[in-house]
C-alpha positions in Angstrom: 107.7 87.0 101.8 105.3 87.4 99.5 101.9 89.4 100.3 99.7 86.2 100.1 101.6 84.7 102.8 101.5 88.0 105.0 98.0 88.5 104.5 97.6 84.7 105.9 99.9 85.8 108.5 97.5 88.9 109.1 94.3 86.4 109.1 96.1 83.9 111.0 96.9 86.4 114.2 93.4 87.7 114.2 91.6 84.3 114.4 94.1 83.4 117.1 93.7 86.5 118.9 90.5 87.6 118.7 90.8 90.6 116.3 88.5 92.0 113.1 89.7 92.0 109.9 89.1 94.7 107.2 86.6 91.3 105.4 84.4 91.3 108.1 84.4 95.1 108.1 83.4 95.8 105.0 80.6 92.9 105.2 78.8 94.8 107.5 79.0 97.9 105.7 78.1 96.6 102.8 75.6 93.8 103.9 71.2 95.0 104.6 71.7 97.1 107.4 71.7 95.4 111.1 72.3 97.3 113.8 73.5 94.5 115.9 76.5 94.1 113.3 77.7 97.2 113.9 77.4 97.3 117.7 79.0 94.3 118.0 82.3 96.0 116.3 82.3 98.6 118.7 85.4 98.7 121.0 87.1 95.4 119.4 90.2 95.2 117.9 91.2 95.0 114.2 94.0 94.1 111.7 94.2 94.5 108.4 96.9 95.1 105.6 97.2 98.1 104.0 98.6 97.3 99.8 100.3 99.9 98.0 98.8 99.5 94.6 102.2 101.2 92.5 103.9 98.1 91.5 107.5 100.2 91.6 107.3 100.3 95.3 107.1 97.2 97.4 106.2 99.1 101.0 102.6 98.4 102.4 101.3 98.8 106.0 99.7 96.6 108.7 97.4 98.8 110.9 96.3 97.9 114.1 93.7 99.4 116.9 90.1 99.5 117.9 86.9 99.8 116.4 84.7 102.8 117.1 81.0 102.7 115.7 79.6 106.1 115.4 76.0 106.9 115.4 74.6 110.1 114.2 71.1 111.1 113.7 69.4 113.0 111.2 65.5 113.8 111.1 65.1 110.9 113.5 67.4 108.4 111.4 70.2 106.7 112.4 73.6 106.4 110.5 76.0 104.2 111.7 79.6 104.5 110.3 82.6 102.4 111.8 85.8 104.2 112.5 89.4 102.8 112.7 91.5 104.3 115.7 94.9 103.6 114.7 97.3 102.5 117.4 100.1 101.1 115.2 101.4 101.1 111.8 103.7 98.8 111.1 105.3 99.6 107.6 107.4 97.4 105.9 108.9 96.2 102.9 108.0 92.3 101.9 111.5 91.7 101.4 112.1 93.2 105.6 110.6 90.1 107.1 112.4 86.2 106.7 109.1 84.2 107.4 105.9 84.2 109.0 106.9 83.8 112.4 109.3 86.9 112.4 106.5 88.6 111.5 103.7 87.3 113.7 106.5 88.4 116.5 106.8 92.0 115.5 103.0 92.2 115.1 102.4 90.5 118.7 105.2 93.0 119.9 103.6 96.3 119.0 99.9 95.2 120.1 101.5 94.1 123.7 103.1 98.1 123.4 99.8 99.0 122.9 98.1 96.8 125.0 96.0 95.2 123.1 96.4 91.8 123.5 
């Protein structure tokens, strides 16, 4: 497989179950500042593809886990920051998985390990 069609695999299984993806991450932190945004990540699941960027080695990582938005104040201002608790890694090479479906499986296998879906 190609990594187009796993990260379409990787957006596919979040839409379907629910889960953040790194996108919608970095839109908050990088969109004007709204509290709400960030709250609303706290505690939810995410997804996302890690890509190794050295085009001699063909192993990347999908990570999975939960959101944790921390808030620390200095001289009466907020920061907000939004931390990924790892559960899983799942590291493969592209060549490891047949199709989409083989790797939707092993993906829904490790979050029901770590019970989060």
């Amino acid at each position: 497989m190609d990594i187009e069609t796993i990260k379409n695999c990787i957006k596919e299984f979040a839409e379907k179950y629910n889960f953040i993806q790194e996108i919608d991450i970095e839109r908050v932190e990088n969109s004007e500042f709204n509290r709400q945004d960030y709250l609303k990540m706290h505690n939810k699941n995410f997804i996302c593809i890690n890509i190794n960027e050295n085009i001699n080695v063909n192993v990347n990582e999908i990570v999975s886990g939960k959101l944790n938005v921390i808030i620390d104040s200095i001289d009466e201002e907020e920061w907000y920051t939004i931390d990924k608790n790892n559960y899983f890694t799942i590291n493969m090479n592209i060549l490891d998985f047949s199709d989409k479906d083989v790797l939707i499986e092993a993906i829904v296998k490790e979050c029901k390990n770590n019970k989060l879906i």
